[in-house]
N, C-alpha and C positions, 0 to 999 in steps of 0.2 A: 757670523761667528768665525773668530780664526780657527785655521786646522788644527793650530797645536793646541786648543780649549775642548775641541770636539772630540780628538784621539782621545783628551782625558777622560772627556764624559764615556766614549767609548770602554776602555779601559775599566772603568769604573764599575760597568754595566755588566760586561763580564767579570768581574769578578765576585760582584755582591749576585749574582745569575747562578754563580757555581756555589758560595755559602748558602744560598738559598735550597740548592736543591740537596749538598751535602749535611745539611742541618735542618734545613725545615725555618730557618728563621736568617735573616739579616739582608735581606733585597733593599727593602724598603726604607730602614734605615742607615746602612752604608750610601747606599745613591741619596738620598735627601742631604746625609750629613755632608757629604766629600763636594757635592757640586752646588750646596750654600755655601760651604766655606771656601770652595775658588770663585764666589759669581758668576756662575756660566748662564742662571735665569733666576730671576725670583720663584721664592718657595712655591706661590700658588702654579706656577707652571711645572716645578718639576716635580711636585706632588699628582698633578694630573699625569707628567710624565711616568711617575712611580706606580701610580693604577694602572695603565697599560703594559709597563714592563710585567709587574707580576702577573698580568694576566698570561701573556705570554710564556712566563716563563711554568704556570700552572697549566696549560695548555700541551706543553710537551711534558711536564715530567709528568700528568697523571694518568694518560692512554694506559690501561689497563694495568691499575690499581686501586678499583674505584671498589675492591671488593672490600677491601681493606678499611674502608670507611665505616665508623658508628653513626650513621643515620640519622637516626631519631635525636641524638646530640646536636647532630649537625644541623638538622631543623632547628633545632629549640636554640642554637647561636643565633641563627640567622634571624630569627627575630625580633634579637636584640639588636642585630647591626645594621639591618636595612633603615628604621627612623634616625638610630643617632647619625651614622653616614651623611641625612640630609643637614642635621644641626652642625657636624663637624666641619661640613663646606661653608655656610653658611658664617661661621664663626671666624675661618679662614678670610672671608671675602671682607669680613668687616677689618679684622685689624692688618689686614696688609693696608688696609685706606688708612688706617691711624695709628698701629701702635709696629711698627717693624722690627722695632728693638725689641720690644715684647716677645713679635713671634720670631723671630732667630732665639733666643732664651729658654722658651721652652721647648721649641725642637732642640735646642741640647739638653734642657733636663731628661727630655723624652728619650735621646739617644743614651743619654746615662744610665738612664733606669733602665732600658732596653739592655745595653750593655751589662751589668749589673745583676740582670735577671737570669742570664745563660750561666751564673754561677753558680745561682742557687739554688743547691737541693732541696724542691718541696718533698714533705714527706707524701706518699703515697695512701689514700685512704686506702680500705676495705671494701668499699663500698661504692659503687659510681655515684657522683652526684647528682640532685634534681636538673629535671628539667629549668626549673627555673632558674637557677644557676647558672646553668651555662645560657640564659638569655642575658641574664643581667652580663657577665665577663664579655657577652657576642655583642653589648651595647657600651660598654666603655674602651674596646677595641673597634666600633664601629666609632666612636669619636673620633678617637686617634687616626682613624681611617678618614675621616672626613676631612680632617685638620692638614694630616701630612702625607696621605697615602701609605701611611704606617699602621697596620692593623696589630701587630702582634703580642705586645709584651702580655698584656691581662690575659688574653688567650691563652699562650704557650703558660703561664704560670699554672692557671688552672686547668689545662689537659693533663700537661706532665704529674698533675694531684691524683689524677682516675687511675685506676686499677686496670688499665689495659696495655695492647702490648705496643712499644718501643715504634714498631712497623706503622701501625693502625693510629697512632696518635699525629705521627709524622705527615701520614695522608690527609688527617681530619685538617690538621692545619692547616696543607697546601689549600685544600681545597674551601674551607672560608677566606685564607686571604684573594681567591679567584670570585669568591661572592662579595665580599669587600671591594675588590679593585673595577668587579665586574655594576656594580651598584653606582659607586662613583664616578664611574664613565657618564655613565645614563646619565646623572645626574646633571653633572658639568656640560653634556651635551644640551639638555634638555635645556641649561644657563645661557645657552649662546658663548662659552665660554673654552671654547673647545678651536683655540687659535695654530695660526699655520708654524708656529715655533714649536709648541706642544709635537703638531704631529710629524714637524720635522726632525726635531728629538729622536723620535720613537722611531721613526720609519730607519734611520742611524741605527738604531737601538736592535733592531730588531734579528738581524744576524748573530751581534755578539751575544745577546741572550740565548738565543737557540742555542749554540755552539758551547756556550758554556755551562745550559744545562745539560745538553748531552753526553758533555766532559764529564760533569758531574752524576751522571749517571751509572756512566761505562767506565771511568778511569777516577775513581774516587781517591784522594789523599791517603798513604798509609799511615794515618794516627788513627786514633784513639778516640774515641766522643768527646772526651773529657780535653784531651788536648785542642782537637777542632774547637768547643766551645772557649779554649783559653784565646788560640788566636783569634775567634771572633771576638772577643772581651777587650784584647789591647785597641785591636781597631779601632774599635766601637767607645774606648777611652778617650782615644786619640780625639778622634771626633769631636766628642761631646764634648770635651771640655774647651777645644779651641774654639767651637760657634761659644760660648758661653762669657771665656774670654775677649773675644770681640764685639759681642753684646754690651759687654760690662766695659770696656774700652771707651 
């Protein structure tokens, strides 16, 4: 890999490190979108790459915020995410062998919709929702999780719907996309699938995410939520439409 591919990946890593931990959302899909659309590795590597980052990067921002967590929620995600996770890989491994245009295409619809969803304001129930609920939302983010190492958008839509507070929702998510990213590790290991690019990536990887979650911990952006979610939005624009565009190319 040349150096000047690698600073990008670099670069990239910390940055989608620091929206992650300033927002609770966009690791996974900033790094998938930005280093499909320069070629630095096929999607199935840096989807493997994107499970390790976010592990890491849940690894530093949740030391002692783990009180903050709704639990019994948290359960009842996870087991919606841990079978789809094995479908989502699995689905991944077939059409990178047959259909590639395919999957660059909907990792941009995916990036769009993800993008798209930081905008909108669900209304807030009254009332938390079932358990089952949040199995079914923890199984079609377990897809996406399989697919791209992107757990997020169904998730985040339906936490930000529950009636709790801002702090507490922002954990619950760190901390499935760590059972997400920590699930498909396993998995792709367990695949034989777990190649010395993958962990050369990562092992690269692994300073600027720390560093730039700590950034984002101790020295956070002076905007707004509402602003943070808008420049996550153009990004995330950005992105999506260009893999989409070259798809359809």
């Amino acid at each position: 890999m040349a150096v000047e591919i690698l600073l990008a990946f670099l670069l990239i890593a910390a940055l989608a490190g620091y929206f992650q931990t300033a927002t609770g959302f966009g690791l996974g899909l900033i790094v998938m979108g930005a280093t499909s659309g320069l070629g630095i590795a096929s999607v199935a590597s840096v989807a493997a790459v994107v499970s390790l980052m976010t592990l890491i990067n849940c690894l530093v921002a949740l030391p002692g915020r783990l009180q903050h967590i709704d639990w019994p929620s948290a359960r009842a995600a996870a087991m919606g995410i841990v079978p789809m996770i094995v479908l989502g890989v699995l689905l991944l491994d077939y059409l990178s062998g047959r259909a590639t245009t395919l999957l660059s295409l909907l990792l941009g619809l995916v990036i769009l919709y993800g993008g798209a969803s930081l905008m909108f304001q669900p209304s807030r129930q009254q009332r938390l929702s079932s358990r089952r609920s949040f199995t079914l939302f923890g199984g079609l983010s377990g897809l996406l999780g399989g697919l791209f190492g992107v757990a997020g958008p169904p998730l985040i839509y339906h936490c930000y719907r529950q009636p709790i507070e801002p702090i507490r929702i922002r954990h619950l998510l760190i901390l499935l996309f760590a059972v997400t990213s920590g699930v498909r590790t396993l998995f792709v290991v367990s695949q034989g699938q777990m190649s010395a690019e993958i962990l050369w990536l990562t092992a690269w990887s692994v300073p600027a995410i720390a560093l730039a979650t700590y950034a984002g911990r101790r020295l956070p952006l002076p905007f707004s939520p509402l602003t943070m979610r808008r420049i996550a939005f153009l990004v995330l624009m950005v992105i999506g439409i260009s893999l989409i565009a070259s798809a359809l190319a």
